[in-house]
N, C-alpha and C positions, 0 to 999 in steps of 0.2 A: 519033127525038127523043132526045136525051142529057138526062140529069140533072144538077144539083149533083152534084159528088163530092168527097168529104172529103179530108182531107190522105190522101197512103198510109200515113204511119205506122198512122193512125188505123183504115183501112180492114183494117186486119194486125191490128188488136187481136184476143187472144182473148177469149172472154166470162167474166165470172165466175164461176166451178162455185162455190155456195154446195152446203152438207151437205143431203142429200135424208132426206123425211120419210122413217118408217118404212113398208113396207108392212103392211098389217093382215092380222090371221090367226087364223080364226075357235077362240077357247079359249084364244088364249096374249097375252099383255101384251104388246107389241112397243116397242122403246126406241130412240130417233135418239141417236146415238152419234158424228154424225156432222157438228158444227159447233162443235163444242170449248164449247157453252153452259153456263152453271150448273145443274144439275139442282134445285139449290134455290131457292124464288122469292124475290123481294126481300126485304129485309129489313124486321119488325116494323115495321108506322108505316107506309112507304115510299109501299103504293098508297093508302093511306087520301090522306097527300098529295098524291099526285097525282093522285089522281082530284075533288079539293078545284078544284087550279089548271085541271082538264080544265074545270069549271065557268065557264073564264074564257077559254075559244081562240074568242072572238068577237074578240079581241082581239091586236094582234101583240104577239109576247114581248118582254122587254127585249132591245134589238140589241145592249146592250154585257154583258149576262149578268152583270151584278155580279152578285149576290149567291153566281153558284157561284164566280164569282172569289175571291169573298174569302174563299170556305169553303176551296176550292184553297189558297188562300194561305194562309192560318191554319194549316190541314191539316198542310202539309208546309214551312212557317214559309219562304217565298220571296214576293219582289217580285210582284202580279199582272200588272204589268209584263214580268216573265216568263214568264208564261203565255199559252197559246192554245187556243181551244177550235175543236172544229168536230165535228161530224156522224160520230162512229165515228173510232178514230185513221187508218181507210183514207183518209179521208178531207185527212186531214193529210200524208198520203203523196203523195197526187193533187196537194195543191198545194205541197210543198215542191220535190218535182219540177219541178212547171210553173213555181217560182219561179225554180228556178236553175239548170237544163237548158232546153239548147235542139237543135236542130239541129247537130251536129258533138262534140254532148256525150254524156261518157262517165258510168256509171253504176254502179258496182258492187256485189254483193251475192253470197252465198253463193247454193247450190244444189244440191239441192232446198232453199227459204226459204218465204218467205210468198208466194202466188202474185198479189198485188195487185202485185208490185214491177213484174215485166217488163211489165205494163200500164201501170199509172203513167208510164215510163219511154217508151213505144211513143204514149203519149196526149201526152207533151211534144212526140214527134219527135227522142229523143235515142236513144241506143246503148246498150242493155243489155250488163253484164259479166257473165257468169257463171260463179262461182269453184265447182268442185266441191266440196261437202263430204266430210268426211274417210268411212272407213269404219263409224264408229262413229256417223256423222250429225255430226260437230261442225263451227263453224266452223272451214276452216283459213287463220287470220289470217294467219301469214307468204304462203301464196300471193294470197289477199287484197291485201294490203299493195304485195306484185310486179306484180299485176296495175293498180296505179295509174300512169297515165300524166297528161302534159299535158293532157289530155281532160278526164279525170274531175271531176267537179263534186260528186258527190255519192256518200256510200258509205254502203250499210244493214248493221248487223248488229242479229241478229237472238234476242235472247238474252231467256228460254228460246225455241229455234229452233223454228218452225212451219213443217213438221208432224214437224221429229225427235226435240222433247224436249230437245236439250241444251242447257246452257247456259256462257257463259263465265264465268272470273273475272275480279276484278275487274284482278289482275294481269297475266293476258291482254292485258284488254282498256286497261290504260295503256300495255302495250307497243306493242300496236298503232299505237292514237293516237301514240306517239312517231314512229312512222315515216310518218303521213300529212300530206301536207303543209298547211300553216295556212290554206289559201284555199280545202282542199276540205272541205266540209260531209260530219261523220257523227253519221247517225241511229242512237240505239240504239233500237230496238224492244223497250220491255217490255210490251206487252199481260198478259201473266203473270208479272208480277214479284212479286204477291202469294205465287203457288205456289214460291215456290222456296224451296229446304231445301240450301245445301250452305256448306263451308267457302270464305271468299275472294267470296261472290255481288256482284254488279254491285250499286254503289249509284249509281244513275243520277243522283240530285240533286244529290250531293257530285259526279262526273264532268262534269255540263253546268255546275256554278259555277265550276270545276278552269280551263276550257278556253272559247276565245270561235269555237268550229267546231262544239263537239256540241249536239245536239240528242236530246232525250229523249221518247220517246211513251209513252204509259199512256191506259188507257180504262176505264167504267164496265162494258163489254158482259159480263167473265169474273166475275171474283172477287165483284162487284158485283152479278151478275145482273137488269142494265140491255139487255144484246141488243138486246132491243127497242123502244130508245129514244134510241139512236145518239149517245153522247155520249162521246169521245173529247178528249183534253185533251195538250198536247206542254211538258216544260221546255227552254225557250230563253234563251240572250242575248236584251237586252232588243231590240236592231234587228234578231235573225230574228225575235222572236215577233211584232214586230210587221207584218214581211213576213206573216208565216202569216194574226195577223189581216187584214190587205188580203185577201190572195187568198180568204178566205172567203166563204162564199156569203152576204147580208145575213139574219139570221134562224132564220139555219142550225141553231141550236141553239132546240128550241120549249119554249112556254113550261109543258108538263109534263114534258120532261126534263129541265129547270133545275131544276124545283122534286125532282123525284126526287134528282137529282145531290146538290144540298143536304142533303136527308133521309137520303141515303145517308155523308156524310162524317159527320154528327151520329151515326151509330151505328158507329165504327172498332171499340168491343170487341167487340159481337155479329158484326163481319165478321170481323173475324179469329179468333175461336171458329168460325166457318162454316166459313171455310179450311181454319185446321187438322182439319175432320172430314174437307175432302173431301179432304185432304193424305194421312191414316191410310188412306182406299179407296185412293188411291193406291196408297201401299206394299203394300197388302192384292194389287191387281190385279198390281203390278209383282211381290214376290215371289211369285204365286200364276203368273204363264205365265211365270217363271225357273225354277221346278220342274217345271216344263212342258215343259224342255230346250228352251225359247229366250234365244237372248242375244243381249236388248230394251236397246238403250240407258240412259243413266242419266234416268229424267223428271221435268224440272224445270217444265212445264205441269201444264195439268189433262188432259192425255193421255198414250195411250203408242203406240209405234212400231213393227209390223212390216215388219223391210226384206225385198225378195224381189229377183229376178233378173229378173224379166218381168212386161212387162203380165198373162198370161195366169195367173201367180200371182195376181198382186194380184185378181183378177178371181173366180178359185175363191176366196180367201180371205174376198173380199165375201160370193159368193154363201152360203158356210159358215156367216156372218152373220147373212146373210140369214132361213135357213131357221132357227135357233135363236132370232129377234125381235129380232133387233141390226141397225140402217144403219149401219155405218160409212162412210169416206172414202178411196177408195184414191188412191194418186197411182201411176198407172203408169208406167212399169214401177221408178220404184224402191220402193215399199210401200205399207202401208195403215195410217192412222191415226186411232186410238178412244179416244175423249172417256172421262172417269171421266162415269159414270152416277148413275143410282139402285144401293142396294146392288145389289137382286136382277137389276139387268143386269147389274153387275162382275161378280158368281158366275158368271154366263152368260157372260161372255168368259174366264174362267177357266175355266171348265170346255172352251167351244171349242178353246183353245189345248192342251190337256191330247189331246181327241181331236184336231182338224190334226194336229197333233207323231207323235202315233201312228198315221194312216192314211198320213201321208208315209212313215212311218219300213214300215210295211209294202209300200207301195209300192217303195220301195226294196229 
């Protein structure tokens, strides 16, 4: 007897690898390192909030979510009009796809990127592009760019890049755009645009007012330390955002992540005091395994990037991890990448990188 069967794109999908807990280990603190989360909990107020609104989920949430709209709006001083909200920016990903890819449709993005893309893309029934990244992990936009055909419909980049850490400029990234054509949609991806520290960085709001193609994602889950409450937010021209809101799921956003979301834009100085702490570990972990005699990308997330040569690296370098109370996330076979922690896990992947370095280097 046969079954339904799904489209085949669909049945090709791979599964989501989210970051695995840590394994426990009797005497020693063990730390998940390994889904790029905030180590710090919400912000002051935040759960009192929403555990306030949790008093009220007998109830369906506002379906048009004003009130984070207008915090959004205020926020970052744009139309709410221009805005969309949905369920984690993966989620904004799922459907800007399904909005404007289909079947015979082309897709581009770097790679290794965010690993939702080729799914997204595989779930419309269109045709993933995959542009290698540079050696150093970065987008490389001219072949990007070449890679654009009459197909293409939609193009991600992904700045700072998940899981390498780098990120574009702003300069970069107008040039880019000057070479994409007006009818193909690009996403910039900033899930971590709060963490970025360099000369020239992406200002995505000024870029998507600039331009009637780009489209800009941002989310509460990082700098926020919302994760787990999936609220994802994209800047659009006012006729995609309101494509995004259609394709949304009715509700999608509940009525204790709204209220979070809210509570969370009402405290921007205490967040961005957060940042910049967990900014300083940053640097603390990046120059602490560059004296370590590795050369780690520049990182502009709240991670950092060991690249290898083989699965079977990335695989000792987990297990390495492992046994000192660290999960990280390997992507094999091109590297493995670890979330900024609590202090005393960064010590601990500072210190690992100090021994790796030197059991390789005797091995050798």
């Amino acid at each position: 007897m046969s079954t339904p069967q799904p489209r085949p794109s669909v049945a090709a999908m791979p599964a989501y690898v989210a970051g695995k807990p840590p394994v426990e280990r009797p005497g020693l603190v063990t730390y998940k390192l390994s889904s790029n989360e905030n180590p710090y909990p919400p912000l002051d107020g935040v759960v009192e909030i929403a555990a306030e609104a949790a008093g009220r989920v007998n109830r369906y949430p506002d379906a048009g979510s004003t009130e984070l709209y207008d915090a959004l709006a205020k926020a970052y001083g744009v139309p709410a009009e221009e805005l969309a909200l949905s369920t984690g920016a993966v989620a904004l990903i799922f459907q800007l796809v399904s909005a404007y890819c289909g079947p015979e449709d082309e897709v581009v993005f770097a790679w290794r990127s965010f690993e939702a893309y080729p799914i997204a893309v595989l779930a419309a029934g269109a045709t993933a592009v995959k542009v290698p990244v540079t050696a150093g992990g970065a987008h490389d936009l001219d072949a990007m760019a070449a890679a654009i055909t009459e197909r293409t419909k939609v193009v991600f980049v992904c700045t700072p890049n998940n899981p390498t850490g780098t990120s574009v400029t702003q300069a970069e990234l107008d040039a880019f755009l000057a070479k994409v054509p007006e009818h193909v949609l690009v996403v910039v991806d900033e899930a971590y645009a709060e963490f970025v520290r360099m000369d020239d960085a992406v200002d995505g709001v000024a870029t998507y007012r600039a331009r009637h193609n780009v489209v800009v994602l941002r989310t509460f889950s990082k700098a926020y330390g919302l994760a787990g409450f999936r609220v994802g937010y994209a800047f659009a021209p006012a006729p995609i955002a309101a494509t995004l809101r259609a394709m949304a799921l009715p509700f999608g956003v509940n009525v204790v992540a709204q209220a979070a979301g809210v509570a969370s834009l009402e405290r921007q100085a205490e967040l961005l005091a957060r940042v910049d702490d967990l900014v300083a570990e940053r640097t603390r972990v990046v120059e602490g395994i560059r004296a370590a005699g590795w050369d780690i990308p520049d990182a502009q997330g709240n991670f950092v990037w060991f690249a290898f040569e083989s699965a079977e690296r990335c695989a000792e370098f987990a297990a390495a991890a492992d046994e000192v109370g660290l999960m990280v996330r390997p992507y094999p076979p091109e590297g493995v990448r670890v979330s900024i922690g609590e202090a005393e896990a960064n010590t601990r992947l500072i210190e690992l990188a100090g021994t790796y370095a030197a059991a390789q280097g005797q091995k050798a």
